[in-house]
VOTIRO-62143 format. One record per residue (C-alpha): x, y, z; residue in one letter. Coordinates in steps of 0.05 Angstrom, whole numbers, plus 5000, padded with zeros to 4 digits. Example, Ala and Ser with C-alpha at 12.3 -4.5 7.8 and 13.67 -1.06 7.14 Angstrom:
2
524649105156A
527349795143S
END
This chain:
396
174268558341X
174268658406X
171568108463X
164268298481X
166268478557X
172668908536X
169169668529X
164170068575X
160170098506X
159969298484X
157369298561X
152569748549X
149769438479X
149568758523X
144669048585X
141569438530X
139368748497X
137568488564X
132468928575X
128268758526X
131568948461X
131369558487X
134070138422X
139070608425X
133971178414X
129570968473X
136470888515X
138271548484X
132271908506X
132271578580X
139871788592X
138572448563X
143272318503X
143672408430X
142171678400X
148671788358X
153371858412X
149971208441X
151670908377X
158471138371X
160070998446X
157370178440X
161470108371X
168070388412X
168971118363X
168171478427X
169171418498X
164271658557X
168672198598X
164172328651X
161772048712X
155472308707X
154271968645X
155871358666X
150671488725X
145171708672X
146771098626X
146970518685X
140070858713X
136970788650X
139370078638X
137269918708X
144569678727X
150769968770X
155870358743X
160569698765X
156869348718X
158769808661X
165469868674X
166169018688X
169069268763X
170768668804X
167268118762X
171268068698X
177767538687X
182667498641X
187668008665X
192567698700X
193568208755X
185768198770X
185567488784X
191967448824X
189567938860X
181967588863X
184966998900X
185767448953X
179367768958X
175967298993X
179467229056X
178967969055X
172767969057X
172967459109X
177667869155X
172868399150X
167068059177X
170967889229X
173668499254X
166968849246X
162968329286X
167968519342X
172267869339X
179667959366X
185567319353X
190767469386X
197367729361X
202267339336X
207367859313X
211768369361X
210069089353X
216669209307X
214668609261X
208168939257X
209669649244X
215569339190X
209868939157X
204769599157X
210069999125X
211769489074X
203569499047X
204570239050X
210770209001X
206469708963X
201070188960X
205770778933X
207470418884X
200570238859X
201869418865X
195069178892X
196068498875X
201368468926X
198568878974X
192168358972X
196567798988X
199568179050X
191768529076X
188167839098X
193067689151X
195368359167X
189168639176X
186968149233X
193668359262X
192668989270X
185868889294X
188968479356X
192569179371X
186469629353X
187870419348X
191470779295X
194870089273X
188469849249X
185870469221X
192270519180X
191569789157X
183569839141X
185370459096X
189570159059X
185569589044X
180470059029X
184970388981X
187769688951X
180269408934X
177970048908X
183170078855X
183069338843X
175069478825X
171569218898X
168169908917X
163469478959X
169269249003X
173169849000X
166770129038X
166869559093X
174069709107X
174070449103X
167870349161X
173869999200X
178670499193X
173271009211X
170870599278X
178870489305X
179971229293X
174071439321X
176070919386X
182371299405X
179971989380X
185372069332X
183772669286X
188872609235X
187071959223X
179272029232X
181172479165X
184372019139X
178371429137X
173071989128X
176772159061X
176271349042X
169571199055X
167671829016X
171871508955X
169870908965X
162471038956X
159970868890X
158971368834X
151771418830X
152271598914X
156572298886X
151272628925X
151772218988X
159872308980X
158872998976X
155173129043X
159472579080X
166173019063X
162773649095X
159773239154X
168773119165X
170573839151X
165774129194X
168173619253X
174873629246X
174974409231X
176874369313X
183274029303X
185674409240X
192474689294X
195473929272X
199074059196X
197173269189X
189473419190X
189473989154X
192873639095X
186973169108X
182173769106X
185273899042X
183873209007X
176373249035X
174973889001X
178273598938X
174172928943X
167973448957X
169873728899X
169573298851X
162972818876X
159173638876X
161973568805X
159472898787X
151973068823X
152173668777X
153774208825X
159374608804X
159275218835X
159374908907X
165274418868X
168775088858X
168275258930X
171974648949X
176174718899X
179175448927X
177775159001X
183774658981X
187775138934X
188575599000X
190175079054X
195474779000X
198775378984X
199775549070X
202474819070X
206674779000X
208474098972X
210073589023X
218473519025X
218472769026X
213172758958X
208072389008X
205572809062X
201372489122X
198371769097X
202171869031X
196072249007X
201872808982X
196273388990X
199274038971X
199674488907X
201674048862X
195273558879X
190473988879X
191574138806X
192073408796X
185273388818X
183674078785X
184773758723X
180273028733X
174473608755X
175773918685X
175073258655X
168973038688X
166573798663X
166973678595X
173074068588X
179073758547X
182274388536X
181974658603X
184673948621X
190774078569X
191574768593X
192874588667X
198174038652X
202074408626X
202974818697X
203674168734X
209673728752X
206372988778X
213572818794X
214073188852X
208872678883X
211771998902X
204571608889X
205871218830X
197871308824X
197372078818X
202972048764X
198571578723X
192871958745X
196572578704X
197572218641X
191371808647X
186972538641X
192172948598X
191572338544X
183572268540X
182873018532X
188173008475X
184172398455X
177272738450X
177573108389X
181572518346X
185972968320X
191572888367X
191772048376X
198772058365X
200772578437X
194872218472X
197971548457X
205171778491X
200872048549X
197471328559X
204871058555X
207271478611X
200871268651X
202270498646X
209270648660X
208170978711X
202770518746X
202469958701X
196769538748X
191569998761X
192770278685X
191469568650X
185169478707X
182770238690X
176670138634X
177170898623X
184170808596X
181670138549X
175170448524X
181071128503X
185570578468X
179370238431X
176370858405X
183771148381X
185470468346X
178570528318X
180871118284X
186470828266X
183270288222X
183370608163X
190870798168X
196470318192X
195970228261X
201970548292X
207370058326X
205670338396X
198770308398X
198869538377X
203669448438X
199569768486X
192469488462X
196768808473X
198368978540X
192069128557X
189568428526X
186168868469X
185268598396X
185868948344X
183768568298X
177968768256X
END
């Protein structure tokens, strides 16, 4: 048995009870939902694949979507709360910097620009809990410079708390990158903050996200001569893309969609597997995203049919190589029949980004429902192993 806090659907049984009693017909009917998959999603047979589910489901149990997928509040995984500690004097740093407060600097500009580049290795290689021991300090260090320092540094800690499961304070700091870019009229990096605070909006703002990425394109449609905001064009349409998806919108998604499939294939992969902020926009991303749109569609197979023309490799962002194997193994997942290549795919994901892959409650609720199935066989080797690194029981 599982611990009542360790699936989206034990989450939504408990705020289900809260209001009320409330049954899984009623729930059903307000979410616009069959009451069996309700009941198959709160016992952990199946997982909720789409966004916009989650939205419907949290609306009618009056909660966030954070609150269904335990975001930011839960303990017990051990790179959550180191990274928790942290959080705090992030927060704190934030204030500061947005109130307008300036300490002065206590590091030359090469120790600075060595310490900024060290959180940006950090960040390729998805380790958050480090990075959040590095952001408190260094973001009031780059504030005492201001500019494109400190818009670099608030991105990433937008970046770091969104993955760690702080979408609030992901917001605040994207609104810092955004205000230092916009100070020193730097395009490429006005891009470059526009894109965060549009991810770091929360899911049930898709709409919001939507119109905040066009707002950007439009504006910085002037500047598009510079390669670096054009690959920054490129991950707006994309981010466009798939918040037109979530709000339900998919023809306009498909617009965005081509917008970014034409600017990537005039740019072509970027050499270094990064690209301008590490965002790596080029071919290869786009069908990275291509194929989370196709999940959030409803469409395993399409989400199958895609991998198998991508290469995540060529990126250097440990994330968008879990991000691969992450979506590849929940639509292999979603019929049952083919547990055993979904559970490999899940193993290249942590592999490849073992933090955010153990934090991700899309890739436990896909390991629940799969060793579900499994009870009535011998649970395969594997799957025990990576329920147990996930601080899963399997234990009926």
């Amino acid at each position: 048995m599982t611990r009542k806090t360790d699936t989206i659907g034990a989450r939504i049984r408990y705020w289900r009870m809260r209001r009320g009693g409330m049954s899984q017909a009623v729930l059903a009917g307000l979410a616009g939902l069959s009451q069996s998959y309700v009941s198959q999603v709160e016992s952990g047979r199946k997982t909720i694949d789409r966004r916009s589910t989650l939205v419907a489901v949290a609306a009618a149990l009056q909660v966030t979507v954070a609150d269904l997928l335990g975001q930011g509040t839960e303990t017990g995984d051990p790179a959550r709360e180191h990274a928790a500690e942290c959080v705090p004097a992030i927060w704190s740093a934030l204030i500061e910097i947005e109130d307008g407060e300036r300490r002065r600097s206590t590091r030359g500009a090469a120790q600075l620009t060595a310490d900024i580049a060290r959180s940006e290795q950090l960040r390729h290689r998805s380790n958050f809990p480090a990075m959040a021991q590095m952001l408190p300090g260094l973001l009031l260090e780059a504030a005492a410079v201001g500019g494109t320092a400190l818009a670099q540094v608030a991105y990433q800690a937008s970046a770091c708390l969104r993955h760690l499961g702080y979408r609030h304070l992901a917001l605040n700091a994207a609104r810092v990158a955004v205000a230092a870019a916009e100070a020193v009229e730097e395009p490429a990096w006005l891009g470059a903050s526009r894109f965060a605070y549009a991810q770091s909006l929360p899911i049930e703002a898709a709409p919001l996200a939507a119109r905040a990425a066009d707002r950007s394109l439009a504006e910085l449609q002037s500047a598009a001569t510079d390669e670096r905001v054009r690959q920054m064009l490129g991950q707006l349409h994309l981010s466009a893309a798939l918040a037109s998806t979530v709000g339900g919108r998919a023809d306009i998604a498909r617009d965005h969609l081509d917008e970014a499939a034409r600017e990537a294939a005039t740019l072509g992969d970027p050499a270094d597997g990064m690209g301008f902020n590490g965002c790596g926009f080029g071919p290869t991303n786009v069908a990275l995203w291509e194929m989370s749109i196709a999940g959030e569609s409803g469409e395993p197979g399409r989400v199958i049919e895609l991998s198998r023309t991508v290469r995540p490799q060529v990126l250097a962002a440990s994330i968008r190589q879990m991000s691969y194997w992450l979506d590849l193994g929940r639509a292999l997942a979603d019929s049952g029949r083919r547990d055993t290549e979904a559970l490999a795919a899940f193993v290249h994901a942590e592999r490849a980004a073992p933090v955010p892959f153990s934090l991700n409650p899309l890739a436990q609720d896909a390991v629940v429902a799969m060793a579900q199935r499994a009870r009535r066989r011998a649970v395969p080797h594997e799957l025990r192993l990576l329920a147990g690194r996930l601080g899963i029981s399997l234990v009926p």
